[in-house]
C-alpha positions in Angstrom: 171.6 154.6 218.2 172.9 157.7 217.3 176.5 156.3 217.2 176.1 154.1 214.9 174.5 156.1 212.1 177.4 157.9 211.0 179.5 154.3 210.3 176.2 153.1 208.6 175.9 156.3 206.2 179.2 155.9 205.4 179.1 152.2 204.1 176.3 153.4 202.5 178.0 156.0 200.7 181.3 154.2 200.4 179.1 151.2 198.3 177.6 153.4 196.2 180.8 155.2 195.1 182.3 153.6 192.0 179.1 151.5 191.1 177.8 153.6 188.1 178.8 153.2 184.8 179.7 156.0 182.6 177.8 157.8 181.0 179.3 158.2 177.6 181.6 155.1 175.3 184.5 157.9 175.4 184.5 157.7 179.3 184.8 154.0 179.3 188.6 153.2 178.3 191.3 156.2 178.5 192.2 154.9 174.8 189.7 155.9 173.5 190.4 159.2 171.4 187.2 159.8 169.8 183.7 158.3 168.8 181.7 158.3 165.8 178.1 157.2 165.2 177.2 156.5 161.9 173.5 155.0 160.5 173.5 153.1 164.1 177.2 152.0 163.7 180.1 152.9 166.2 183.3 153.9 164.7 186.1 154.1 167.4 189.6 155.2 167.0 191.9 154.0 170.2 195.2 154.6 171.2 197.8 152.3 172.8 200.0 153.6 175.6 202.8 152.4 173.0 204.1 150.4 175.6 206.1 146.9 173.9 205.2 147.8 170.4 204.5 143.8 170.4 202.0 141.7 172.6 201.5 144.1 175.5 200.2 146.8 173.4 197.8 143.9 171.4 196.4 143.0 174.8 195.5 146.9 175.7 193.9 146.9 172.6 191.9 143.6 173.1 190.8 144.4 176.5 189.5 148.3 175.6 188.0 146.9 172.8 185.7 144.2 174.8 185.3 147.3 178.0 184.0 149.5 175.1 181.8 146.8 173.2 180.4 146.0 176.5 179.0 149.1 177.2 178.0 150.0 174.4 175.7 146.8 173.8 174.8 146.9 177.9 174.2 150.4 179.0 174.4 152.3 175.8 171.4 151.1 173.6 173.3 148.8 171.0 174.7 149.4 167.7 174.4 148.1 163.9 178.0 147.8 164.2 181.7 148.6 166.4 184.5 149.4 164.5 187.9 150.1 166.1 190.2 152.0 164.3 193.9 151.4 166.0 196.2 153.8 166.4 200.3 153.6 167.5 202.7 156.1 169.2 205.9 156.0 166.7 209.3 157.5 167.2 211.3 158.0 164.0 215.4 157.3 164.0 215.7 161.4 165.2 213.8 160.9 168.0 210.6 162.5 166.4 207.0 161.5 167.9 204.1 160.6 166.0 201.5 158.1 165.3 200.3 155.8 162.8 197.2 153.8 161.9 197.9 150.4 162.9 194.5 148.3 162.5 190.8 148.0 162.3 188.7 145.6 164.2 185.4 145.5 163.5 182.0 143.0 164.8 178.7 143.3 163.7 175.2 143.6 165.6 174.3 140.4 164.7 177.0 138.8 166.6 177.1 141.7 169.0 173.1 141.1 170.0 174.2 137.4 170.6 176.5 137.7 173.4 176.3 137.2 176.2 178.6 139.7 178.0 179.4 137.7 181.3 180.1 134.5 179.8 182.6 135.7 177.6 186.3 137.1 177.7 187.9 139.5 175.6 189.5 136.4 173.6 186.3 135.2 172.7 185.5 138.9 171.3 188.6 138.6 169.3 187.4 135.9 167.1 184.3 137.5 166.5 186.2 140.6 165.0 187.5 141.2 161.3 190.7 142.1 161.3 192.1 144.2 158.9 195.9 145.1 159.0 196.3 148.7 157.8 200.4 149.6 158.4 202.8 146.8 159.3 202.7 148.2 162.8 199.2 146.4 162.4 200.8 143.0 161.4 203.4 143.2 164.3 200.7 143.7 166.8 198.8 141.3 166.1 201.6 138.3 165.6 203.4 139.1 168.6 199.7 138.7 170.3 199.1 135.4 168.5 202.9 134.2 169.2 202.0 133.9 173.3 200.7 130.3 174.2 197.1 131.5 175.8 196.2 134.0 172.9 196.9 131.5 170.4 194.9 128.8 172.3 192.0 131.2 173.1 191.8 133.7 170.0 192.2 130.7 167.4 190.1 132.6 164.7 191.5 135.7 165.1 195.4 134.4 164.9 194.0 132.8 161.8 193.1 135.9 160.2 196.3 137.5 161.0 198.2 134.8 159.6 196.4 135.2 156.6 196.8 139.0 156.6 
C-alpha cells in the first residue's frame, strides 16, 4: 500500500499544477503592458512581439484580446467595458527602436455579458469590437488580417470596419 502512495500524490499534485487561473488581467497574456480601471471599464494597452508587421502580429493581437476578455468577464467580476489600446515595435531607416500606437479595440458590457465564452472563438470577438485605426500601422494590421481567406470568412464585421477605416 505504501508503494503506491507516493505515484498517487504525485498525479495528484502533477493535476493540480497549471489548473488555476491568474490572479490578476496583467498575468493573463505577456502583451499586456498595463491595465486601467476606469468607472467599471477596462482600458488595456498590449504590445505585439512585432513579429510580420502584417497578419501574424493582427492574430497575436486577436487572440490576447479574447484570453484577456475572457478572464476578465469569467474569473475577474466583469466590466462596463474592455478597451485595447494597440501598440507596435518600430524601427526607423537608422536602425532606431521605438513604438507606436497602432489601434484601439473596444466591446461593451452589454455584448460582453452575452457571451458565451466556450462557444465562441476569438473571430467571433472580433466582430463584436469597434475598431478604430489610430497610426497607419493600425490600417496595415488590420488588412493584412482581413486579406487571409479564414479571417475574412470568420471576422466579416470586423474586415468591414477596417475597410471602411
Amino acid at each position: 500500500m505504501v508503494r503506491w502512495l507516493a505515484p498517487i500524490t504525485l498525479i495528484f499534485m502533477l493535476a493540480s499544477c497549471g489548473s488555476e487561473p491568474p490572479q490578476r488581467v496583467e498575468d493573463v497574456r505577456s502583451s499586456v503592458r498595463s491595465v486601467t480601471n476606469e468607472n467599471g471599464s477596462l482600458a488595456i494597452t498590449m504590445i505585439s512581439k512585432g513579429l510580420d508587421g502584417g497578419a501574424t502580429d493582427m492574430a497575436g493581437f486577436a487572440r490576447d484580446f479574447f484570453a484577456v476578455a475572457k478572464w476578465q468577464m469569467v474569473h475577474g467580476g466583469g466590466t462596463n467595458r474592455i478597451t485595447i489600446l494597440a501598440v507596435v515595435p518600430t524601427r526607423d531607416k537608422y536602425g532606431n527602436e521605438g513604438e507606436q500606437e497602432a489601434f484601439i479595440l473596444s466591446v461593451g458590457g452589454d455584448d460582453l455579458g452575452r457571451i458565451q465564452w466556450d462557444n465562441i472563438t476569438h473571430w467571433d470577438l472580433m466582430n463584436l469590437a469597434t475598431f478604430l485605426p489610430i497610426h497607419s500601422f493600425g490600417g496595415q494590421l488590420s488588412r493584412a488580417w482581413c486579406s487571409e481567406e479564414d479571417n475574412l470568412r470568420y471576422s466579416m464585421r470586423f474586415c468591414e470596419q477596417v475597410r471602411i477605416n
